[in-house]
C-alpha positions as CSV (number, residue, x, y, z in Angstrom):
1,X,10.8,16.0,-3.7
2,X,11.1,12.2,-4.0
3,X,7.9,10.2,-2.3
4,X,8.8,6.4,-2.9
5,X,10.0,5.9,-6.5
6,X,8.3,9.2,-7.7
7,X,9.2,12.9,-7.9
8,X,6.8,15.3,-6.9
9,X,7.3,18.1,-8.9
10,X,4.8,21.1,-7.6
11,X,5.9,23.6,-9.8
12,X,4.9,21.4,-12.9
13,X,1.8,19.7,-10.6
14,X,3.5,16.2,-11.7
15,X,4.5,12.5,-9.9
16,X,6.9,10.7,-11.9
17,X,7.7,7.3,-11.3
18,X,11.1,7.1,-11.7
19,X,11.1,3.3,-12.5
20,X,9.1,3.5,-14.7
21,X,9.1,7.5,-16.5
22,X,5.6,7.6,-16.2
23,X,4.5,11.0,-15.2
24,X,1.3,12.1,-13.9
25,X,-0.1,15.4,-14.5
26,X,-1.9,16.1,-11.5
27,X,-5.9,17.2,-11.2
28,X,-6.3,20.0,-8.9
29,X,-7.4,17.6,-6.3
30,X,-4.8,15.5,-5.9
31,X,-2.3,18.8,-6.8
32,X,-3.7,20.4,-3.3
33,X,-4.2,17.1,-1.2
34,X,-0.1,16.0,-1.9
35,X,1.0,20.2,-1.7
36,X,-0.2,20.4,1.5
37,X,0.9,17.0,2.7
38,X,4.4,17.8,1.6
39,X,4.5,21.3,3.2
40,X,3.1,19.9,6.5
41,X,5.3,16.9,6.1
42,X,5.1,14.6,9.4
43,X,2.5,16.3,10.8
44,X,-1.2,15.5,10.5
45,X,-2.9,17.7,8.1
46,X,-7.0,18.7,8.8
47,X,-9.5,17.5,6.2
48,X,-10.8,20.9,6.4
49,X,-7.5,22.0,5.4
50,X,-7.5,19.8,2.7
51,X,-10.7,20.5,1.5
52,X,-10.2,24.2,1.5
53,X,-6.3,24.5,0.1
54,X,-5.1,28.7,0.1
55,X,-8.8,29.3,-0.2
56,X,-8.5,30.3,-3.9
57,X,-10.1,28.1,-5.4
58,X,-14.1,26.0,-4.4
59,X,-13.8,24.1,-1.5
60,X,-13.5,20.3,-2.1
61,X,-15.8,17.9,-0.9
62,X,-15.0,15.1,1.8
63,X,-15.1,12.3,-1.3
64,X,-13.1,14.5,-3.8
65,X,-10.3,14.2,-1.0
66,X,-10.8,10.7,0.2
67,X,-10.8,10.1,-4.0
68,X,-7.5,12.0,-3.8
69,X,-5.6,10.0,-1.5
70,X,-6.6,7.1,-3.0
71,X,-5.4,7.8,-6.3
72,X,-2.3,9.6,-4.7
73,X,-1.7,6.1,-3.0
74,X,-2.7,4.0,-5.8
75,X,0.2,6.2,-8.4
76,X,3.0,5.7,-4.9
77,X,2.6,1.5,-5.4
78,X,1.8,-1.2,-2.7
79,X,4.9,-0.4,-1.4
80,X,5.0,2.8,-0.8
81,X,1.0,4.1,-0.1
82,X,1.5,3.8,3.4
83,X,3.9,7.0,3.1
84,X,0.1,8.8,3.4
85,X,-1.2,7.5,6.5
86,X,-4.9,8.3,7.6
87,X,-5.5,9.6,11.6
88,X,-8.8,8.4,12.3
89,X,-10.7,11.5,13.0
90,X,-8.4,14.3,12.3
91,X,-6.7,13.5,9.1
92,X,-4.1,12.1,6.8
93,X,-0.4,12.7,7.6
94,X,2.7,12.3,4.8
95,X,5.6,10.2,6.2
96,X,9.0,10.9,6.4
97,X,10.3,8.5,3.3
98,X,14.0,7.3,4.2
99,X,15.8,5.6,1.7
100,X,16.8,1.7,2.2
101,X,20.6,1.1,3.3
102,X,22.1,-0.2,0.4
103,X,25.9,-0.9,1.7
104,X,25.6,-4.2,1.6
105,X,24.0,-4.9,-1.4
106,X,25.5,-5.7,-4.7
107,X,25.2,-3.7,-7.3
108,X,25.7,-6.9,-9.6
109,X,22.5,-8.4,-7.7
110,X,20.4,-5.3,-8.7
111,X,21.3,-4.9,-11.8
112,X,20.2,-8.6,-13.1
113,X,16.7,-8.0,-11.2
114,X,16.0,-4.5,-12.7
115,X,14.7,-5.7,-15.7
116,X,12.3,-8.3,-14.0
117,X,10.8,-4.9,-11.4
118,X,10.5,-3.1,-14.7
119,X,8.2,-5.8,-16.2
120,X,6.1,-6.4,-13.1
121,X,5.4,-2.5,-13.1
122,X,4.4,-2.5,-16.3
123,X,2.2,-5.5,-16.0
124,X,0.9,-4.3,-13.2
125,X,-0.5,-0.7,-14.8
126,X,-1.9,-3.1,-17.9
127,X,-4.1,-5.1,-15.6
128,X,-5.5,-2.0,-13.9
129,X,-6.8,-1.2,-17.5
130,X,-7.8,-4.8,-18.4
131,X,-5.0,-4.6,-21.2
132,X,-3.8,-8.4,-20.2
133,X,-0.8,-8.3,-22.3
134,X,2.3,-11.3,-21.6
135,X,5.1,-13.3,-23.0
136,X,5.8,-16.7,-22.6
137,X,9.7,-15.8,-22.1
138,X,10.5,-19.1,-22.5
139,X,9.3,-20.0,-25.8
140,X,9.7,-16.7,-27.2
141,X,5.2,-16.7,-28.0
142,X,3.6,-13.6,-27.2
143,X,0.1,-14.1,-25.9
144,X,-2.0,-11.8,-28.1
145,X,-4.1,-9.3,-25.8
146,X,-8.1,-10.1,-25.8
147,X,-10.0,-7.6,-27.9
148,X,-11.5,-5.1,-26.1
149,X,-15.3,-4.7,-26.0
150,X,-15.7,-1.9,-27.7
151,X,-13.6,0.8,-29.8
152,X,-14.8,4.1,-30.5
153,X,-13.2,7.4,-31.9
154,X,-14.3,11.1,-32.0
155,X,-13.0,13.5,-34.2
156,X,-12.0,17.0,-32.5
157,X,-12.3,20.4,-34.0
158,X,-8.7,20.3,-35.3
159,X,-9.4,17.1,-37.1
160,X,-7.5,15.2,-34.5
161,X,-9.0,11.5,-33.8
162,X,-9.0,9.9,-30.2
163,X,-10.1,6.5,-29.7
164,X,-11.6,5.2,-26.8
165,X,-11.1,1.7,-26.0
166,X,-13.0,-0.3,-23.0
167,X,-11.8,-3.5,-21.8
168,X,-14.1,-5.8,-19.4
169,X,-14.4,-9.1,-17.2
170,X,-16.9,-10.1,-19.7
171,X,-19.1,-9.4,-22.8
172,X,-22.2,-9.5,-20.6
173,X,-23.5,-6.8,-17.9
174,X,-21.4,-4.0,-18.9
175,X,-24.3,-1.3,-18.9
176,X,-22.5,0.8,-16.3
177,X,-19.3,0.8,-18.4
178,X,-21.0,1.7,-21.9
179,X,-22.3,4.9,-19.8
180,X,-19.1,5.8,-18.3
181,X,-17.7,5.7,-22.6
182,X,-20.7,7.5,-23.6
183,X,-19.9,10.8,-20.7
184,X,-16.2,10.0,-22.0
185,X,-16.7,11.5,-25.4
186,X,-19.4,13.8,-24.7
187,X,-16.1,15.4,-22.3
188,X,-13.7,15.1,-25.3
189,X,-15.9,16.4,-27.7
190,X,-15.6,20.0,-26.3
191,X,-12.0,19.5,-27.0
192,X,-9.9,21.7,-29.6
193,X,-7.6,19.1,-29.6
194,X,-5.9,16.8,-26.9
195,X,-2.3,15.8,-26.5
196,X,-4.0,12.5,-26.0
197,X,-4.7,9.8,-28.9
198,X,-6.2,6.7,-27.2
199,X,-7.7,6.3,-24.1
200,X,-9.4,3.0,-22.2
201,X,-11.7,2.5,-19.7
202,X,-12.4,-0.8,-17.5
203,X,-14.0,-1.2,-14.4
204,X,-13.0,-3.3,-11.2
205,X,-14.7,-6.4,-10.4
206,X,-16.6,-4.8,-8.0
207,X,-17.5,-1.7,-9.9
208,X,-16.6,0.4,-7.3
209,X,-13.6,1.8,-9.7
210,X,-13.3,3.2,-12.8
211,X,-9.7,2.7,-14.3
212,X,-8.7,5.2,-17.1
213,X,-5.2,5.3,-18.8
214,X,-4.8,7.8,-21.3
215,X,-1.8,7.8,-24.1
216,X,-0.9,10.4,-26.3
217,X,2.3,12.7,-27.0
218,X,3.6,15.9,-26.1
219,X,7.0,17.7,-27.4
220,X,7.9,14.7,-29.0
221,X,7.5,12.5,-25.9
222,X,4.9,9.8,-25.2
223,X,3.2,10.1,-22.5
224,X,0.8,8.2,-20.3
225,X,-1.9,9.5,-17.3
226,X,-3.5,6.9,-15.7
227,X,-6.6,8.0,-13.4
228,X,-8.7,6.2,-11.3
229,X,-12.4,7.3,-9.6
230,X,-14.3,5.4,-7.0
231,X,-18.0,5.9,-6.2
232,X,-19.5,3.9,-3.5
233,X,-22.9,5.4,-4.5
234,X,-25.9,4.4,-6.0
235,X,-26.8,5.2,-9.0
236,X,-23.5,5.6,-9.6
237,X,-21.6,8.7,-11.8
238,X,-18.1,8.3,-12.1
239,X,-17.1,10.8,-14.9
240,X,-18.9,14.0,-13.5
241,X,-18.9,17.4,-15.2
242,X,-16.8,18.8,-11.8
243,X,-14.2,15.7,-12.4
244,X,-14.1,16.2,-16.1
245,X,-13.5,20.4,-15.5
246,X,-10.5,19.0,-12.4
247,X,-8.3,16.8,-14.4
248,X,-8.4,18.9,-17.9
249,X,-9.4,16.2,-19.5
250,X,-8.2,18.2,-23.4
251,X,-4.7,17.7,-21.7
């Protein structure tokens, strides 16, 4: 089913962005909260629906759903996360997506601008990891990408190596960020192996986010997950042992 520019595959649990191929293997979270939006598709679908799924599986909390719908929203793009619209009180309904009339338009038109969408999607996911990668089109320079703060690797099992990379604002302050790395590899290190080979953290400015994008292969294919948690609370605990068992984080 397309939502936006993604495919929702549910028998594979994946969103692909068909702009960009990047596909999203879905945590059980976000699998049940867009399943049951989809099957109830224009109608508004009970948190305690939402939270319970076909009753197979532990209940979700209220925040592992809000989390959902905010990283289901956050995948769609600014343009199309109003397709999963919150009723105040009740809960969040999944628009009908209709496509944009495109008789008029030129194909010509499209065609020279497709390259330009391609590169602001791109940018865009690089920011959200505080990868700040450019080109000066222009003069043909690339703008090397700042160092990251810190670079770490674990070796699995299987004698595979992951490194984990953490990009931030600044070189100061970054306790909570160091943490969120440290409960990173104590996850991977009960790994086998991973189809994933580097992985990188950064917070938001508000450090109300943590953004993680994980790279790695699989069949031949590269592939990319990017993830993001938010945790309004204090202390705060992004990467939790419940959250690390959801998104099988081995891959």
């Amino acid at each position: 089913m397309q939502l936006g520019h993604c495919r929702f595959d549910v028998g594979k649990g994946e969103l692909t962005n068909l702009e960009s191929g990047n596909v999203w293997h879905l945590p059980r979270a976000e699998l049940q909260v867009i399943s049951l939006l989809v099957d109830y598709q224009g109608k508004v679908v009970a948190k305690a629906l939402l939270r319970s799924g076909n009753g197979e599986q532990p209940v979700l909390s209220d925040s592992s759903v809000a989390r959902a719908v905010f990283t289901l929203r956050s995948f769609l793009g600014p343009q199309y996360e109003p397709l999963i619209e919150t009723v105040k009180g009740q809960g969040y309904l999944l628009r009908h997506h209709r496509c944009r009339k495109n008789s008029h338009s030129n194909p010509n038109k499209i065609n020279r601008h497709m390259p330009k969408l391609i590169a602001l999607l791109t940018i865009s996911l690089v920011l959200a990891i505080g990868s700040y990668l450019g080109l000066i089109a222009l003069s043909g320079n690339v703008i090397p990408p700042p160092p990251p703060l810190k670079v770490s690797t674990i070796e699995l099992t299987s004698g595979q190596v992951i490194k984990v990379l953490l990009y931030a604002h600044s070189k100061t302050n970054n306790t909570l960020l160091l943490e969120q790395e440290l409960h990173m590899l104590q996850s991977l290190s009960h790994c086998p192996s991973s189809t994933w080979k580097r992985i990188y953290l950064s917070l938001s400015h508000d450090k109300q986010v943590l953004n993680i994008t994980m790279r790695g292969e699989q069949l031949g294919q590269s592939i990319i997950r990017n993830l993001k948690i938010s945790d309004l609370r204090q202390p705060k605990q992004f990467i939790s042992k419940e959250w690390v068992q959801n998104v099988d984080i081995c891959g």
